[in-house]
Kinemage of the C-alpha trace (Angstrom):
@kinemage 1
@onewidth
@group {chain A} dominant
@subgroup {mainchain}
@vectorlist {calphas} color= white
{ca unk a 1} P -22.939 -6.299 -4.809
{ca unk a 2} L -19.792 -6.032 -7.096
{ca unk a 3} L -17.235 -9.123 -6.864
{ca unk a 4} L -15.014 -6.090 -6.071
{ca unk a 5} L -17.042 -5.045 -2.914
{ca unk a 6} L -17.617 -8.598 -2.026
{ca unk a 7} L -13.998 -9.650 -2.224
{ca unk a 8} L -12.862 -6.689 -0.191
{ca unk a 9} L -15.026 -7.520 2.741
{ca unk a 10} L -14.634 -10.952 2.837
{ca unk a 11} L -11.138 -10.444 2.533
{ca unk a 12} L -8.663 -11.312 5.168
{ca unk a 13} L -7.158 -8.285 5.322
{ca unk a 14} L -10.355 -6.318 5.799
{ca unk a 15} L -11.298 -8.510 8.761
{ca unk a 16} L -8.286 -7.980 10.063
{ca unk a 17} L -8.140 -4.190 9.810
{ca unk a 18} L -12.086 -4.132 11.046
{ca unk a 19} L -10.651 -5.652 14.105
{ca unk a 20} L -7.806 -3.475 15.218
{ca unk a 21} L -8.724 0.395 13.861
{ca unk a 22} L -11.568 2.310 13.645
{ca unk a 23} L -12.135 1.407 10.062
{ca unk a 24} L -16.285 0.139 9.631
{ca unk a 25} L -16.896 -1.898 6.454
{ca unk a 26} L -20.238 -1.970 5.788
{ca unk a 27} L -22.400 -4.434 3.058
{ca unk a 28} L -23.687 -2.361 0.815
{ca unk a 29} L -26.167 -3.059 -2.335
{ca unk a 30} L -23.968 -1.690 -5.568
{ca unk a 31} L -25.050 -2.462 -8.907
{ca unk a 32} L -23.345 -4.675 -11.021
{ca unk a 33} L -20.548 -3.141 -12.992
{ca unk a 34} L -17.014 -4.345 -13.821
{ca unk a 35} L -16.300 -0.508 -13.561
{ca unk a 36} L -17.048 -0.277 -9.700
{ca unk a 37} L -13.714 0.890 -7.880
{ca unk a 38} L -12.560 2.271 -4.862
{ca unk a 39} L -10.339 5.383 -3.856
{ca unk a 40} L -9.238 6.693 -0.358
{ca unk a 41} L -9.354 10.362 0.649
{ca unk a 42} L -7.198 12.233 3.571
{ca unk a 43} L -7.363 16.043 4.006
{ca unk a 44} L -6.755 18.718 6.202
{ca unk a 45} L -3.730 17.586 8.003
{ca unk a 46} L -2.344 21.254 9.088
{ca unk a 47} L 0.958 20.544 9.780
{ca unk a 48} L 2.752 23.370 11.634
{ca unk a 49} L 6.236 23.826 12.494
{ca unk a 50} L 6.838 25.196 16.416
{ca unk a 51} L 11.057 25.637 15.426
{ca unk a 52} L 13.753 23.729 13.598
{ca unk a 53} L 12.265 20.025 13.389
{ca unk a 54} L 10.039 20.391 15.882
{ca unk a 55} L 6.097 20.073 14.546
{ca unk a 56} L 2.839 19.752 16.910
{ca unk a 57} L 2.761 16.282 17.185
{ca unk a 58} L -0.895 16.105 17.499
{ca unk a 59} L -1.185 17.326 14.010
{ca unk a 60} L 1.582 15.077 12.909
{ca unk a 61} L -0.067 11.806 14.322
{ca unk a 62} L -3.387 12.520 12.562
{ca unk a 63} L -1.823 12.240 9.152
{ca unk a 64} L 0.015 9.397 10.124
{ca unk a 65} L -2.290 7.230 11.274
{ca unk a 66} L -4.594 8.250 8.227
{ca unk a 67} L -1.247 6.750 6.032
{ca unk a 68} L -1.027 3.901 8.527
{ca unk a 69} L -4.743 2.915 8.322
{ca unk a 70} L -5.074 3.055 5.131
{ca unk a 71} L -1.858 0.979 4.120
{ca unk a 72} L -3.726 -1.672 5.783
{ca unk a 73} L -6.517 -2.123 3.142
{ca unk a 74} L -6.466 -4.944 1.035
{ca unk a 75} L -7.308 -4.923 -1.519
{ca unk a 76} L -6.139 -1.250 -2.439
{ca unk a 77} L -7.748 1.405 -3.415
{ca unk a 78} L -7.290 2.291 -7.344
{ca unk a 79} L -5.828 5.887 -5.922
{ca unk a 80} L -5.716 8.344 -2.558
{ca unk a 81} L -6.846 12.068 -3.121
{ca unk a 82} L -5.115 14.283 -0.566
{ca unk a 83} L -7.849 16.867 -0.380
{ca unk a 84} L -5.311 20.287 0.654
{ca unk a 85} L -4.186 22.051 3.467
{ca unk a 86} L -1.040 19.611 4.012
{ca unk a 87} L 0.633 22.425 6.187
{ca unk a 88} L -0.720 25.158 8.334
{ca unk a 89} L 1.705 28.159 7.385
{ca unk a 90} L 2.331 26.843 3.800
{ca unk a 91} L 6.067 27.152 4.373
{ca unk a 92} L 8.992 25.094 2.909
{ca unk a 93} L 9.356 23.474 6.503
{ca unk a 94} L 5.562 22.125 6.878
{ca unk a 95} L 5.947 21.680 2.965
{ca unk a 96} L 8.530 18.967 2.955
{ca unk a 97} L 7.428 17.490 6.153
{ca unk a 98} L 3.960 16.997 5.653
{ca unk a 99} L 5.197 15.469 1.995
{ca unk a 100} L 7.219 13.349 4.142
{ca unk a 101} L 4.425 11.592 5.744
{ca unk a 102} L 2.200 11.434 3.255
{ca unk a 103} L 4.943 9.664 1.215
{ca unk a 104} L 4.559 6.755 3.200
{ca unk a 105} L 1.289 6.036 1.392
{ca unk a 106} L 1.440 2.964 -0.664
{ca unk a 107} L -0.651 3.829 -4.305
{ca unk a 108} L -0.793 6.807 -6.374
{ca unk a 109} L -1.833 10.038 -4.819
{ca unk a 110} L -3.422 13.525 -6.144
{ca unk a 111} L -3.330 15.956 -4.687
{ca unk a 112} L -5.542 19.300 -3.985
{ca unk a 113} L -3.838 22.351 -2.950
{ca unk a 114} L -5.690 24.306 0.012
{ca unk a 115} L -5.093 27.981 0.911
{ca unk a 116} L -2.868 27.166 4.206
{ca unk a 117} L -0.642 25.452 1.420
{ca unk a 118} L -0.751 28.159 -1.066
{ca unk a 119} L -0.702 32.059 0.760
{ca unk a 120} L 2.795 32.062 1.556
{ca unk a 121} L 4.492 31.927 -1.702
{ca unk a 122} L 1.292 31.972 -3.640
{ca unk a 123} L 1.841 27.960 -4.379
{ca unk a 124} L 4.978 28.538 -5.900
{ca unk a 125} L 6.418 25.518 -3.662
{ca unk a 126} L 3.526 23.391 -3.776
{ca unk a 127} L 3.517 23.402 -7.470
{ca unk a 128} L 7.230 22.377 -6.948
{ca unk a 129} L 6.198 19.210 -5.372
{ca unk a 130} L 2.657 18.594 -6.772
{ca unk a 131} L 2.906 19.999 -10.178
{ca unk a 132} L -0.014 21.804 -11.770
{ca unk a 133} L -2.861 23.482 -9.133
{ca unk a 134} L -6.062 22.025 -11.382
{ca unk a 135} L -6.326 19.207 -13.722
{ca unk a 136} L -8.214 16.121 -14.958
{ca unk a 137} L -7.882 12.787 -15.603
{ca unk a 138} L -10.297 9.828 -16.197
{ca unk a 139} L -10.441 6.294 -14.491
{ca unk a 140} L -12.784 3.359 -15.191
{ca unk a 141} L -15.457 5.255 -17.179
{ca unk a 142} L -15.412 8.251 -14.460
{ca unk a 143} L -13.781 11.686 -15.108
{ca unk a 144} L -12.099 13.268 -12.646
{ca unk a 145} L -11.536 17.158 -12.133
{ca unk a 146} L -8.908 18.680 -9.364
{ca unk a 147} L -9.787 22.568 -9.019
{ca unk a 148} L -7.792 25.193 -7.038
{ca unk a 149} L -11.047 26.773 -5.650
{ca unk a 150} L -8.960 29.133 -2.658
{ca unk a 151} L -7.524 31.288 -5.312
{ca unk a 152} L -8.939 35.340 -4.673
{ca unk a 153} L -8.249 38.815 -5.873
{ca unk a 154} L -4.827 40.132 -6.698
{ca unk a 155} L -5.481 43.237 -5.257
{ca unk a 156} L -5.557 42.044 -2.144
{ca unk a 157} L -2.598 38.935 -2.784
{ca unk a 158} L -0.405 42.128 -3.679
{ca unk a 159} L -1.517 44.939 -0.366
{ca unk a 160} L 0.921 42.749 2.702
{ca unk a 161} L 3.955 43.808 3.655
{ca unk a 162} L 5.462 40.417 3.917
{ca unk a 163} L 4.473 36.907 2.559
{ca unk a 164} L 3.736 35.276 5.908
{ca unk a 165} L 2.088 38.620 6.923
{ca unk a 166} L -0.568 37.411 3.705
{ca unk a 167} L -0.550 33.837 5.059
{ca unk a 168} L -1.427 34.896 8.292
{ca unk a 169} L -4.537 37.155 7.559
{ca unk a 170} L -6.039 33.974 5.080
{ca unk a 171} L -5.675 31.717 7.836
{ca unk a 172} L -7.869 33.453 9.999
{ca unk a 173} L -11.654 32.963 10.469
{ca unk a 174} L -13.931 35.715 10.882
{ca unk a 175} L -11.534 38.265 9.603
{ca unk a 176} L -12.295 41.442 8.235
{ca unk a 177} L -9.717 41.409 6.672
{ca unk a 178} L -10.029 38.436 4.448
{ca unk a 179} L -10.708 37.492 1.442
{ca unk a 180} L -13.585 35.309 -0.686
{ca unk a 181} L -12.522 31.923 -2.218
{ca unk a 182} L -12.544 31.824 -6.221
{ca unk a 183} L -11.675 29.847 -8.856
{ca unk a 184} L -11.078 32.690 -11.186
{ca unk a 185} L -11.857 34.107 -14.669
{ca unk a 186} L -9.207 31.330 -16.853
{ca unk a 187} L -9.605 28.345 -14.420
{ca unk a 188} L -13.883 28.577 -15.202
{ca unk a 189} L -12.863 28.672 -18.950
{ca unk a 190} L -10.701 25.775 -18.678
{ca unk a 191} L -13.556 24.033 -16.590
{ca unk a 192} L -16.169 25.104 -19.327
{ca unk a 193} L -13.534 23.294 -22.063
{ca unk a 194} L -13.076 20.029 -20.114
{ca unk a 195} L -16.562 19.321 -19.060
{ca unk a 196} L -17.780 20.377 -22.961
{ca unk a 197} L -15.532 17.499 -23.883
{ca unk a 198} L -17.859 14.969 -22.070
{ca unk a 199} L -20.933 13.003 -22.798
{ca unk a 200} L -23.584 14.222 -20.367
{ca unk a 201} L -23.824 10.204 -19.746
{ca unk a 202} L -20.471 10.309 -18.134
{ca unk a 203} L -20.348 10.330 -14.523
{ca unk a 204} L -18.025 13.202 -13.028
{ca unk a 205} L -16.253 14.113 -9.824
{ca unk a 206} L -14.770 17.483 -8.836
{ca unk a 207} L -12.305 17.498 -6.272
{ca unk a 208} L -12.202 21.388 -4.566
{ca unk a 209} L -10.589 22.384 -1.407
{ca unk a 210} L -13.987 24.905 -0.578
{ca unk a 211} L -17.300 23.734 -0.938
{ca unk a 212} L -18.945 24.419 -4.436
{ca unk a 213} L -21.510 26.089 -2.472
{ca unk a 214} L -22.102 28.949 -0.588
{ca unk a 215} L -22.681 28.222 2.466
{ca unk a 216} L -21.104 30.443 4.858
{ca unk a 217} L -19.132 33.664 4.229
{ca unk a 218} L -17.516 34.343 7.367
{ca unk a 219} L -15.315 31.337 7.552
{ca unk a 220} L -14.807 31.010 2.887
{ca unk a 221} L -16.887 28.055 3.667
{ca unk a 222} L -17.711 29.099 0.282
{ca unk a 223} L -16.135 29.617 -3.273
{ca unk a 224} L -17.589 32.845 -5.281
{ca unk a 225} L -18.395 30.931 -8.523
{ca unk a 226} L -20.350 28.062 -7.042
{ca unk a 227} L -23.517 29.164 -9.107
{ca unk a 228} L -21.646 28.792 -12.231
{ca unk a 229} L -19.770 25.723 -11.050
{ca unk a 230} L -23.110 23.882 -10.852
{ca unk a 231} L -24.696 25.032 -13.839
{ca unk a 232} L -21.797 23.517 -15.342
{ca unk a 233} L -22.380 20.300 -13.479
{ca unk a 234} L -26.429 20.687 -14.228
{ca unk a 235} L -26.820 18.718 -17.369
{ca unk a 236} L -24.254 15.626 -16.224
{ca unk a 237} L -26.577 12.839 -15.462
{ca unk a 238} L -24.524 11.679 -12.414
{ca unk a 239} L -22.522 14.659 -10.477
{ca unk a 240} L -20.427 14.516 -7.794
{ca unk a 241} L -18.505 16.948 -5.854
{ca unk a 242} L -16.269 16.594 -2.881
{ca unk a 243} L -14.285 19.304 -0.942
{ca unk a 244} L -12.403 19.946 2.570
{ca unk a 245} L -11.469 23.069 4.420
{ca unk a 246} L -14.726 22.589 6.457
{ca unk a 247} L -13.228 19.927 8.890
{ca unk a 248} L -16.945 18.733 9.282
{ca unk a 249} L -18.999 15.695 8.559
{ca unk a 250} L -21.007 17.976 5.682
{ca unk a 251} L -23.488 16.409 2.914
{ca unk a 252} L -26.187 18.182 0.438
{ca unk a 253} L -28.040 17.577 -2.759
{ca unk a 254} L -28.708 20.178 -5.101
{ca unk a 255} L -30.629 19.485 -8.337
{ca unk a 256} L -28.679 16.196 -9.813
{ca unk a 257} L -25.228 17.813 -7.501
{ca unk a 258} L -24.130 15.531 -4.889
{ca unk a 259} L -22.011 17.071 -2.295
{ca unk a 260} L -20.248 15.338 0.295
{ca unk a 261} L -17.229 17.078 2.859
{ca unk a 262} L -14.041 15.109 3.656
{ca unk a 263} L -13.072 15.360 7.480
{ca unk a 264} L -9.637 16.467 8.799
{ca unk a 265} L -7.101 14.598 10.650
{ca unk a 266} L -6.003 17.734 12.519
{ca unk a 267} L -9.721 19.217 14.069
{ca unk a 268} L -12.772 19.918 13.743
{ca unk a 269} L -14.675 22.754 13.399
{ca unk a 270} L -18.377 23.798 14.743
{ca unk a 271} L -20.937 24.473 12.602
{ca unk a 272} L -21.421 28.127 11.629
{ca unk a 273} L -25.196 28.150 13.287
{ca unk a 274} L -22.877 27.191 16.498
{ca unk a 275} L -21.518 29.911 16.513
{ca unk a 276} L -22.553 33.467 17.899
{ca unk a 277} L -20.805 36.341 16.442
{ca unk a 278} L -22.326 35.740 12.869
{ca unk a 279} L -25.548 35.011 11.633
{ca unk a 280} L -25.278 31.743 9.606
{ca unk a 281} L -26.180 31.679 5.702
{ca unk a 282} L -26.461 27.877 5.166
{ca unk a 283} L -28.119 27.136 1.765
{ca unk a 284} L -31.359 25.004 2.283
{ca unk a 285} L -30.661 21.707 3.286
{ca unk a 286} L -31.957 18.764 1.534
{ca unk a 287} L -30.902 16.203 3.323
{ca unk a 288} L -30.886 15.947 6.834
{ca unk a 289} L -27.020 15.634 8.457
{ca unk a 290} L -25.639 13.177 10.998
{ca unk a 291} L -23.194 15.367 12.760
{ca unk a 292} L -20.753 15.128 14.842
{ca unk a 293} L -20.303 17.518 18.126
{ca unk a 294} L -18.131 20.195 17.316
{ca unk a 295} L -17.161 20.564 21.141
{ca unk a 296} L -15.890 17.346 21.118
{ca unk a 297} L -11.598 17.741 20.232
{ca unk a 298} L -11.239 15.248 18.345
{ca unk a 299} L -14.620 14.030 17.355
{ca unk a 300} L -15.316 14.402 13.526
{ca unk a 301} L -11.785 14.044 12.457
{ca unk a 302} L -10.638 10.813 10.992
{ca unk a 303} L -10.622 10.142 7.018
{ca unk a 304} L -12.688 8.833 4.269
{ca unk a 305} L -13.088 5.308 2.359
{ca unk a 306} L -14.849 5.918 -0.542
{ca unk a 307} L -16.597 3.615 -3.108
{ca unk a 308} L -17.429 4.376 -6.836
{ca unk a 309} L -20.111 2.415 -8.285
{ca unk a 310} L -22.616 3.894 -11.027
{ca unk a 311} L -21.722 6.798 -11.217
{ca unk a 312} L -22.068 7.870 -7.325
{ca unk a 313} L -19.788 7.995 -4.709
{ca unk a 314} L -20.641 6.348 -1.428
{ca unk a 315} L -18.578 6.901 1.956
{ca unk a 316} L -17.068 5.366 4.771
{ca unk a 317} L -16.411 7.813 7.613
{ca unk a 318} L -13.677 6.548 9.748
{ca unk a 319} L -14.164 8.758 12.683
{ca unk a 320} L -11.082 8.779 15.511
{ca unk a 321} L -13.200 9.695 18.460
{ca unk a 322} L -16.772 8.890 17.566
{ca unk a 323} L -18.664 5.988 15.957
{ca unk a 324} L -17.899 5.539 12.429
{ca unk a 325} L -20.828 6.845 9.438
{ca unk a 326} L -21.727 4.968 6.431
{ca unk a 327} L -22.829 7.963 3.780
{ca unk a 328} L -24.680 5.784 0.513
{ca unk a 329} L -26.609 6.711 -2.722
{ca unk a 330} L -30.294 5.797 -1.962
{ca unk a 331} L -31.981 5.607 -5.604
{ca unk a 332} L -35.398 5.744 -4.154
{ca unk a 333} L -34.969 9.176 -2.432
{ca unk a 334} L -32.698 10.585 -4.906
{ca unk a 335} L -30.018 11.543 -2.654
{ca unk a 336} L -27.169 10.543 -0.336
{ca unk a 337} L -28.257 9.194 3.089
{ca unk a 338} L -26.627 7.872 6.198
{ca unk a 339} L -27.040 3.997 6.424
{ca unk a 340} L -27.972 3.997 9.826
{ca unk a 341} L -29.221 7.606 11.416
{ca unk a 342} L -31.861 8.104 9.147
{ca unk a 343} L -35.286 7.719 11.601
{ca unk a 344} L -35.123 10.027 14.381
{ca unk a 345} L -35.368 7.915 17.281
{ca unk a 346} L -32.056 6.306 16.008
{ca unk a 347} L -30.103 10.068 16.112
{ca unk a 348} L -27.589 11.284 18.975
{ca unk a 349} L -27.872 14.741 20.379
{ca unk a 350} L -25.054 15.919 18.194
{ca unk a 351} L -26.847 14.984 15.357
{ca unk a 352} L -29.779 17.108 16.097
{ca unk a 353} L -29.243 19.857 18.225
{ca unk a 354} L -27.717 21.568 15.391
């Protein structure tokens, strides 16, 4: 374990936060490495405006008790990601508001810009507050990449009558209407130049708002260039990617590509095989999922602690309504696994009737 790791649990702080919120720190083995580090991530947060300065409060308190909860950790975190979808109707109103609360977060914060935060004005005001829509930057030996992965067709950007009109048919799910998630033509040749820029040695994390994988049409749980994305990733020893938009407790492994979901502190959604209108087109799983039960309001919303150490990312699930998961790098399997749900007998019937 990292003097890091070890200091943050034995902490007083820690012990007091693992007393009063629904925050589980579990001992973990993490190599040693003066480069291990730690970073917070909040998503999803939806915040909707019903008129004037009225918002729906449940939406509001989600986001800030993530900021309250994780104000409380001491030590800090070296930085929060704020994983998109800040506001619901991506207007100037749930803009500012939602930048309100999360500006009660003590540390520096990127951000990723989701599709309820961009449709309306095409992220002209989110780029206002946020500044540029992808980017990199590297910390402690890692490299970092932010995507916008909800861009789509212009066609289709320029056919509505009216911005929120646009807004409005993105938001939905299952409509015919809609349109596929992309990352476009110049952001994949940007991607191409930054990663060609790395050693293959050098651990990296991408940041999306859609999974990097195609996993289920219907609902743009999936992003049209996620074949390309991860033959990108392929030749990187240690890859990581980690997305929103799902509102699901959501892990997978493919080749040397670990992929892990951040929750939302607004609701959850089911899983696509849930549901009966449309046939699901998961990709083959190869790792089994703890899930939470989609029926359940509020279960599988909460936020994420996560921990950096060699090159993987392990995380804390800090689940509202259900008990808290502990998602680690197990370097005998090759893959992430939950710390505790991993033999059968040990599973709840959310976890497996799905």
């Amino acid at each position: 374990m990292s003097n890091s790791r070890r200091s943050f649990l034995k902490s007083t702080g820690a012990g007091l936060i693992a007393g009063m919120l629904p925050i589980s720190l579990v001992r973990l083995s993490f190599a040693q490495s003066s480069q291990d580090f730690t970073f917070g991530y909040i998503s999803d947060a939806h915040i909707q405006q019903i008129k004037g300065n009225k918002f729906v409060r449940n939406w509001d308190q989600g986001l800030k008790r993530a900021v309250a909860e994780a104000n409380l950790l001491d030590p800090r975190p070296d930085f929060f990601m704020f994983g998109g979808d800040l506001a619901q109707l991506g207007t100037k109103a749930e803009l500012d508001h939602g930048a309100d609360i999360l500006g009660a977060l003590r540390g520096k914060n990127y951000m990723v810009v989701g599709e309820h935060d961009y449709y309306y004005d095409l992220g002209d005001y989110w780029r206002k507050l946020y500044g540029d829509e992808y980017y990199s930057f590297d910390h402690k030996g890692v490299h970092f990449i932010v995507l916008n992965s909800v861009l789509t067709y212009d066609d289709w950007n320029n056919k509505w009558e009216t911005p929120m009109r646009r807004m409005q048919e993105m938001a939905l799910l299952d409509n015919p209407n809609g349109s596929p998630f992309m990352v476009g033509k110049r952001q994949m040749q940007w991607l191409k130049k930054d990663l060609d820029k790395q050693s293959k040695n050098t651990p990296i994390v991408v940041f999306s708002h859609s999974p990097l994988q195609k996993i289920f049409r219907n609902w743009n749980f999936w992003t049209e260039e996620a074949d390309e994305i991860q033959k990108l990733l392929a030749p990187f020893k240690q890859s990581n990617v980690i997305y929103g938009h799902v509102h699901q407790i959501q892990y997978n492994q493919i080749g040397n590509i670990a992929f892990s979901s951040v929750m939302s502190t607004a609701w959850p959604w089911p899983y696509p095989s849930t549901y009966a209108q449309a046939e699901s087109h998961l990709p083959i799983l190869t790792v089994p999922m703890n899930r939470a039960d989609p029926f359940d309001e509020r279960d599988a919303t909460g936020w994420q602690f996560m921990n950096m150490h060699s090159g993987r990312v392990d995380t804390s699930f800090n689940l509202y309504a259900n008990e808290n998961r502990q998602l680690a790098w197990n370097d005998s399997r090759g893959h992430l696994v939950d710390t505790r749900y991993q033999e059968k007998q040990e599973r709840i019937p959310p976890q497996t009737q799905y």
